[in-house]
Each structure stands twice: as C-alpha cells, then as structure tokens.
N, C-alpha and C positions, 0 to 999 in steps of 0.2 A: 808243337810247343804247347804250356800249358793255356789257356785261354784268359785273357786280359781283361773278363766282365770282373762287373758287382759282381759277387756269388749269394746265393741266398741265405745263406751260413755261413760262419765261419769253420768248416769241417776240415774244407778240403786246404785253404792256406794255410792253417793251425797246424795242421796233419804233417803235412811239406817241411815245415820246423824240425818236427821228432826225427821223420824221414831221414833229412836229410843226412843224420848224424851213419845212416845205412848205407848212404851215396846216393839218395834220393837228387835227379836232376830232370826239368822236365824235357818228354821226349814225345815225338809224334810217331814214331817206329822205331822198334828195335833195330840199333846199328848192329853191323855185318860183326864181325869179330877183330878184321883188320882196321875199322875205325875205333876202336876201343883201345885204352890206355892200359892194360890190362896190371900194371907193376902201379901205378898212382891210385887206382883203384883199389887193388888191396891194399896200398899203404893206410889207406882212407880206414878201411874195415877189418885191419889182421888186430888190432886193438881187442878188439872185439873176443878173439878166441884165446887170448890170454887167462889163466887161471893159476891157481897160488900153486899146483905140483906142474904148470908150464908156464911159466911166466913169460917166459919167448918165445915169442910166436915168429917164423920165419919170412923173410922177404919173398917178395913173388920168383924172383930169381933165383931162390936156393930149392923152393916146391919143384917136386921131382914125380914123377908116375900117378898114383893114385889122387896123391894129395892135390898134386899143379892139376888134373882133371876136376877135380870136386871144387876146387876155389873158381878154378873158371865158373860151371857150372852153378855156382853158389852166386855169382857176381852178374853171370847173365840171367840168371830167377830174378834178382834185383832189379834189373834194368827192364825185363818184360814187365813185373810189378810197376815199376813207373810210368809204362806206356799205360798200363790198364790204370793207371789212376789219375795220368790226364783224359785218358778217352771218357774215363767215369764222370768228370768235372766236365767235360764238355757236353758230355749229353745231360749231366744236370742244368748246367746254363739254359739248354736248349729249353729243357720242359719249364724252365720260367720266361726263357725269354718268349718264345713262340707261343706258348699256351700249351697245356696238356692236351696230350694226343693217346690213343690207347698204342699207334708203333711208336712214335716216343719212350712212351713210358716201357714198352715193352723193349727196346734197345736198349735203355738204360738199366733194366733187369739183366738184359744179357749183358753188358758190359760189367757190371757189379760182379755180376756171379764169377767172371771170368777173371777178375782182380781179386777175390777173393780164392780162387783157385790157386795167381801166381799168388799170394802172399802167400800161403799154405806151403806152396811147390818152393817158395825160398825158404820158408822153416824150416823144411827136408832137407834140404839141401842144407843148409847150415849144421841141421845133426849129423850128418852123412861128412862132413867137414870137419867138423869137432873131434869128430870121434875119429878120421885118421890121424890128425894134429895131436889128437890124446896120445896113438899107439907111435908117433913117429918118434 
C-alpha cells in the first residue's frame, strides 16, 4: 500500500489524482491475474481509446484474440506502473525520513528508473492497443 507519511512534495499525491483517471490504485505487488477485475478495469479505461472514426470502444467481454491479449497486457503495465510508484514514494519517504544514505538514495534510483521503465512499457502497450482497436 502506498505509505501514510508527510511527503516532502506534493509529487507523488498530486500525481495519484491524474493517475488515477488510468486506474491508478495503490499497490504493494502486482496481483496475480485471477485477483484482477479485468472487465471493471477496462470499463474504467476503454474511454480512453475512443476516437471520432471509433467512437466505440468494445467491452472487455466482446475483446477477442489479439485485441483481449493487448488490453490485458495494456492494463497489467498499468498496475506494475502503480507498484513502481508506490515503491518510488516509499523509498522517497525513506531518504527524508532516515536521513540520506548513498544505498538509499541509490535504491531509490533503481526504483525511479524502473517506473519510469513501466510507464514507458504502458505507453507501448497502449499503441500496440490502439492500433488493434483502430484495425478491429
């Protein structure tokens, strides 16, 4: 879960807001596949790939072969991204609350890089989405 301090910023609750409208929820690990909502999920996010030559976008239930792989896959980059930006917040907490540390600070480098990684790997994944959605 995401951590309950003061933050030293307002980055990462600010953040959480925009987030959320992607299905931003906070998580301490990626859940398995079978504890995932996988149809309220998309309902949350097929908004999203709506455009004036598709203006409907299909329910998770009617997604078939390529497309129902890519929305998973679209929806679980989202949910790693959420893990990596509590673990982010949590080792920021840390380097204030404990005092800077060179492995602190260095954890918290790896943790950054590595949410910056899943955001990256959910923009793919949402082109990679789009663009069956486009041809379907």
């Amino acid at each position: 879960m995401a951590p309950q301090h003061e933050l030293p910023n307002r980055l990462f609750p600010d953040g959480r807001a925009v987030l959320a409208r992607f299905g931003y929820r906070p998580l301490d690990r990626l859940p398995a596949d079978d504890e995932v909502d996988w149809a309220a999920l998309w309902e949350q996010l097929r908004g999203d790939f709506a455009t004036h030559a598709n203006p409907v976008v299909p329910s998770y239930d009617r997604l078939h072969g390529p497309a129902a792989a890519a929305a998973r896959d679209y929806m679980r980059q989202g949910l790693a991204a959420d893990v990596g930006l509590d673990r982010c917040e949590a080792l920021h907490v840390s380097l204030f609350a404990d005092g800077i540390a060179t492995d602190r600070v260095e954890a918290y480098a790896q943790a950054r890089d590595a949410y910056e990684d899943s955001v990256e790997a959910f923009g793919a994944a949402r082109t990679r989405l789009a663009g069956l959605l486009a041809g379907a």
